[in-house]
N, CA, C and O atoms as a MOPAC input file, in Angstrom:
PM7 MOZYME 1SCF
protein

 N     71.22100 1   188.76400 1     5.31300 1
 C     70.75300 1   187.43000 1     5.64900 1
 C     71.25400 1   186.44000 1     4.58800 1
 O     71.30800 1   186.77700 1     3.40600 1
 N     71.63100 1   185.18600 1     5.01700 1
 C     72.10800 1   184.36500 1     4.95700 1
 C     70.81700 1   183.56700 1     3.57900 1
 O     69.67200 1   183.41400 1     4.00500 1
 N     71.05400 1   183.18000 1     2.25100 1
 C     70.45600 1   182.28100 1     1.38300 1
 C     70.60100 1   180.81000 1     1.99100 1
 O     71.62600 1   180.21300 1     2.32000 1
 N     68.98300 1   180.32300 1     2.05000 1
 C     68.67400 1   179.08700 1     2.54400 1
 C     68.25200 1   178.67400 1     1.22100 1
 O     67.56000 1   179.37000 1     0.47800 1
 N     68.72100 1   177.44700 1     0.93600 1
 C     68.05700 1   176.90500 1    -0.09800 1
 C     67.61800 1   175.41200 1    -0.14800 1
 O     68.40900 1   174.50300 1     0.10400 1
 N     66.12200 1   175.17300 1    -0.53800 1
 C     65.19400 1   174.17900 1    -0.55300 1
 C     65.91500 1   172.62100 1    -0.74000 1
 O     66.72400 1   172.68900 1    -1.66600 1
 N     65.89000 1   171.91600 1    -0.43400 1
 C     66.76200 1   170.68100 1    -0.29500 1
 C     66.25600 1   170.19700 1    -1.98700 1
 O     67.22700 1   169.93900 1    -2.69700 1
 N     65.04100 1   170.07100 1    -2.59700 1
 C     64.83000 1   169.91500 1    -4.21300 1
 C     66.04600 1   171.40600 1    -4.90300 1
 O     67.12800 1   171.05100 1    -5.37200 1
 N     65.87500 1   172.15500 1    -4.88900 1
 C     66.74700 1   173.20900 1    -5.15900 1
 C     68.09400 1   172.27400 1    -5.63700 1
 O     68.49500 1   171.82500 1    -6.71100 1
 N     68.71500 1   172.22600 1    -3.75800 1
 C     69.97800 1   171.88800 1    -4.55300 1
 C     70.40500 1   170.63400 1    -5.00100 1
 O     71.58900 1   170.42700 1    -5.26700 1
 N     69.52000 1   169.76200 1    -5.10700 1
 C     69.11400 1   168.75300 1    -5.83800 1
 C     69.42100 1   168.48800 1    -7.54200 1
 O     69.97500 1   167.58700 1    -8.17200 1
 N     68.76000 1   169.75500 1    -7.90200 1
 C     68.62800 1   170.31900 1    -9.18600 1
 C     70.02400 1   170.58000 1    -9.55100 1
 O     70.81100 1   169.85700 1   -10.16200 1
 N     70.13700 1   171.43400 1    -9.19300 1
 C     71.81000 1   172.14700 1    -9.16600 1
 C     72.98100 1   171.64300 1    -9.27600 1
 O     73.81600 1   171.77100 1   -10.17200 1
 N     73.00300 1   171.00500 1    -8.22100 1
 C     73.88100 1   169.74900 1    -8.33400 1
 C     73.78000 1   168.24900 1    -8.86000 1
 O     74.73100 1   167.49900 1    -8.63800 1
 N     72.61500 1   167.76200 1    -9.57900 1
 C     72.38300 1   166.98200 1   -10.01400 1
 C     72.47100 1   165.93800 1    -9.05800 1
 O     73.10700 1   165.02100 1    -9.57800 1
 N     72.07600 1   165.60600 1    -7.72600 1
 C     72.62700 1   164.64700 1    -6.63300 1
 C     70.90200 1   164.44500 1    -5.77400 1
 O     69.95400 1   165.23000 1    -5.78300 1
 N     70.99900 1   163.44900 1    -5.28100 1
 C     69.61500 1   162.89400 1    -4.82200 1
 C     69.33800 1   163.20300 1    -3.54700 1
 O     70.34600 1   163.10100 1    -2.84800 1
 N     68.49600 1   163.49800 1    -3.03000 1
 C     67.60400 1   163.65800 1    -1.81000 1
 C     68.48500 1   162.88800 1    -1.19100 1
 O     69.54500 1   163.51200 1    -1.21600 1
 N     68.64300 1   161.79700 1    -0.60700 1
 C     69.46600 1   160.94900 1     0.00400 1
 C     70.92400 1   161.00000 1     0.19100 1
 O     71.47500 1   160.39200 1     1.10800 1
 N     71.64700 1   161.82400 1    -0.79500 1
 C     72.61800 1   161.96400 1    -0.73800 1
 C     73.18600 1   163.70100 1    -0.17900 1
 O     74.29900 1   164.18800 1    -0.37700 1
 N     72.21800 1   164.23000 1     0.41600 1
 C     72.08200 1   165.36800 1     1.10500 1
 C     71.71700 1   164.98700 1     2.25600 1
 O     72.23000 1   165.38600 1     3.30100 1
 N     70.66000 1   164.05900 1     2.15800 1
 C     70.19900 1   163.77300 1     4.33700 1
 C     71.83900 1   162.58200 1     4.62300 1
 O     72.28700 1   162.54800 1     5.76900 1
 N     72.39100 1   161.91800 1     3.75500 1
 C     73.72900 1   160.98800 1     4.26400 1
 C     74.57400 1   161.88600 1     4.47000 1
 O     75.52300 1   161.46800 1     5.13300 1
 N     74.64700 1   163.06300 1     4.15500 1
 C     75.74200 1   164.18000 1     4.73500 1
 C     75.45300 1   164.85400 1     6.00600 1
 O     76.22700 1   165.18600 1     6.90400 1
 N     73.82800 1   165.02700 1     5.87100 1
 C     73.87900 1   165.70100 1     7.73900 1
 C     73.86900 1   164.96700 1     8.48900 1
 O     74.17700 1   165.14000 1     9.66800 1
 N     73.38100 1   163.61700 1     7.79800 1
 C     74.05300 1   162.77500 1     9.42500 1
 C     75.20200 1   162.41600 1     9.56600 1
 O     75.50600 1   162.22100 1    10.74300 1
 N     76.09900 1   162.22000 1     8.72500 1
 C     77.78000 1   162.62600 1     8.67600 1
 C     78.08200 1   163.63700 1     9.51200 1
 O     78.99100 1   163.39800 1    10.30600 1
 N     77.57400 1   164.70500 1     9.56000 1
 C     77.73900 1   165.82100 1    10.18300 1
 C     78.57200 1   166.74900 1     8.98000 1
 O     79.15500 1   167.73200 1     9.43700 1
 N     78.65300 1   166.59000 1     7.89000 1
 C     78.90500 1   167.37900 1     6.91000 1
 C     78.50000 1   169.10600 1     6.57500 1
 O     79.01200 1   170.21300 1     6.40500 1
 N     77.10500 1   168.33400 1     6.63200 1
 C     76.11900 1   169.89900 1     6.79700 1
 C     75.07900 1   169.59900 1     7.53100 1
 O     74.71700 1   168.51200 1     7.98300 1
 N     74.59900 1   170.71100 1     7.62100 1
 C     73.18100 1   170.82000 1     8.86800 1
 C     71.76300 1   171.23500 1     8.24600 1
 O     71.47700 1   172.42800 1     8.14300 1
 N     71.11900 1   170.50200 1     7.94400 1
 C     70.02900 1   170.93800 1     7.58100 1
 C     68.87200 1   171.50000 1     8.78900 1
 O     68.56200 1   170.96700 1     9.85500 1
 N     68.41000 1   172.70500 1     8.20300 1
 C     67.17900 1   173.91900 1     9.17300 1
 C     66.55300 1   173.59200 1     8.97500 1
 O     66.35600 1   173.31700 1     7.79100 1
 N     65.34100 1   173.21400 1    10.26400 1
 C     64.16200 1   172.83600 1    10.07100 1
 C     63.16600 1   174.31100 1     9.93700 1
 O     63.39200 1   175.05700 1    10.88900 1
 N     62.31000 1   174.76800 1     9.13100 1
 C     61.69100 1   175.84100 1     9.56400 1
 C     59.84800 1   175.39300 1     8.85800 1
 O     59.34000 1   175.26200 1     7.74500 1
 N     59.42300 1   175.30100 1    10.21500 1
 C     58.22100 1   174.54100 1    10.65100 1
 C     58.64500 1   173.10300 1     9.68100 1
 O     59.73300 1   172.55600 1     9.86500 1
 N     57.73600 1   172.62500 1     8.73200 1
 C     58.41300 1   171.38800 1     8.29700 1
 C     59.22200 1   171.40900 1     7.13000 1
 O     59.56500 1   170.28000 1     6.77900 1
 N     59.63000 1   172.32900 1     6.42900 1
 C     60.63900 1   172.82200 1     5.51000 1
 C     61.90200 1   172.25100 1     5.73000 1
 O     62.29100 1   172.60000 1     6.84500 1
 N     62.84000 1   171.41900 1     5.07900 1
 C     64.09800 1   171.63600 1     4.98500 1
 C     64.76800 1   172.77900 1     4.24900 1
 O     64.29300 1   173.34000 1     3.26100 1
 N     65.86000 1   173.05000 1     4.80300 1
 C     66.82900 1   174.15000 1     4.34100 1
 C     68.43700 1   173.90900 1     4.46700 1
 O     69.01200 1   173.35500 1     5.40500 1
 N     68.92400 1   174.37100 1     3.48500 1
 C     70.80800 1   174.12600 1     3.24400 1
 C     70.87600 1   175.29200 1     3.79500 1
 O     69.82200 1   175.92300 1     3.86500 1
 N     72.13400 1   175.90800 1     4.34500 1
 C     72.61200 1   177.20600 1     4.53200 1
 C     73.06200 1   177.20200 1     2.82200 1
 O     72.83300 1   176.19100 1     2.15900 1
 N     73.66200 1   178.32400 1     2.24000 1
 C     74.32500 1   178.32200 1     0.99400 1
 C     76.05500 1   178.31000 1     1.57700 1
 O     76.84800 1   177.46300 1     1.16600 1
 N     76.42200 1   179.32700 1     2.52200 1
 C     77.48600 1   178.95800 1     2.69100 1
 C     77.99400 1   177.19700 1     3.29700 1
 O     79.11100 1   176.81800 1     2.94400 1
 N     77.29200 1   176.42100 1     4.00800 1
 C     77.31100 1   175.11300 1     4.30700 1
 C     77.45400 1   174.47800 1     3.37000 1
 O     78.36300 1   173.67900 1     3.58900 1
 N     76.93900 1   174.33500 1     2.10700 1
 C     76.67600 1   173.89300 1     0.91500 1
 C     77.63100 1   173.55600 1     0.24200 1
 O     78.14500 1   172.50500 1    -0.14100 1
 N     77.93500 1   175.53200 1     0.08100 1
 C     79.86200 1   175.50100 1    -0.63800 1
 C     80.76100 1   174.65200 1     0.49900 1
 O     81.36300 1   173.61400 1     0.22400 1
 N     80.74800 1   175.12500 1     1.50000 1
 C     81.65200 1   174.34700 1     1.79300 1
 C     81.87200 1   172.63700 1     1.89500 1
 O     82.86300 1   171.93200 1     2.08600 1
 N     80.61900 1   172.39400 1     1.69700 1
 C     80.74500 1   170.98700 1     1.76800 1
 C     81.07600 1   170.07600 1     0.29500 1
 O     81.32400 1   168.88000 1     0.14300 1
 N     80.94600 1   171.33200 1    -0.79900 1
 C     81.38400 1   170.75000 1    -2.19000 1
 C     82.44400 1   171.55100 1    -2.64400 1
 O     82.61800 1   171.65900 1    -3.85800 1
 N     83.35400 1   172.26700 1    -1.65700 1
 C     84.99800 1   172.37700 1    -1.74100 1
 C     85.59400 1   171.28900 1    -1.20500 1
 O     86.78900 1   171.06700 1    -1.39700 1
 N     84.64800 1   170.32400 1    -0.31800 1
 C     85.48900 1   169.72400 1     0.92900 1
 C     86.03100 1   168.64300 1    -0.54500 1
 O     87.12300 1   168.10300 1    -0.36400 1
 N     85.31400 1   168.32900 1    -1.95100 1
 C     85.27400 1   167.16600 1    -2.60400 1
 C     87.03900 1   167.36300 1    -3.44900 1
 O     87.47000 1   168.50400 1    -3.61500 1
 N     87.70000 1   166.39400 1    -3.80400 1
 C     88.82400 1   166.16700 1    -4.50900 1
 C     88.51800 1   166.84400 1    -6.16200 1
 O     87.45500 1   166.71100 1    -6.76900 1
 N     89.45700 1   167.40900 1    -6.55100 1
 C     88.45300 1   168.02500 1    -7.95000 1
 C     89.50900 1   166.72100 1    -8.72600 1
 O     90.61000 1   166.33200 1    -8.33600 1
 N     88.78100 1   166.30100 1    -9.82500 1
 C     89.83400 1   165.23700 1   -10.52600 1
 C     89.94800 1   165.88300 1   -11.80600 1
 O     89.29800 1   166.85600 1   -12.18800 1
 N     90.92600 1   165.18900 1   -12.49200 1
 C     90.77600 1   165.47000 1   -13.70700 1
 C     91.93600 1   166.57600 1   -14.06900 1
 O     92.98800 1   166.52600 1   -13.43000 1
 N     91.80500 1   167.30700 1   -14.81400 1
 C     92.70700 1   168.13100 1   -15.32200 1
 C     94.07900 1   167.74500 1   -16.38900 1
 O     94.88000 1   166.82900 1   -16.20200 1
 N     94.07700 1   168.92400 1   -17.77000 1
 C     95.16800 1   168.14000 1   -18.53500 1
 C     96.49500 1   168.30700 1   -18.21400 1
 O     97.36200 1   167.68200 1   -18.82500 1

């Protein structure tokens, strides 16, 4: 089975705001699971949606 993780979770993790996780599923970026009133990330959805980003930088 598939790691769901708590929308504060990856919040934390990624250092990025509540808001800037619900502006991606309505993008259609990722899909957030409703389970009863719980939000949930898939983990694979997740990664993929922070490979989709440009990496900058490098010497």
């Amino acid at each position: 089975m598939e790691n769901l993780l708590q929308i504060n979770q990856v919040c934390s993790l990624f250092q990025i705001s509540r808001s800037t996780i619900y502006r991606a599923a309505k993008r259609g970026e990722i899909k957030i699971h409703k389970i009863g009133k719980a939000s949930r990330v898939r983990e694979s959805e997740l990664t993929n949606w922070l490979n989709s980003f440009p990496v900058k930088g490098g010497n």
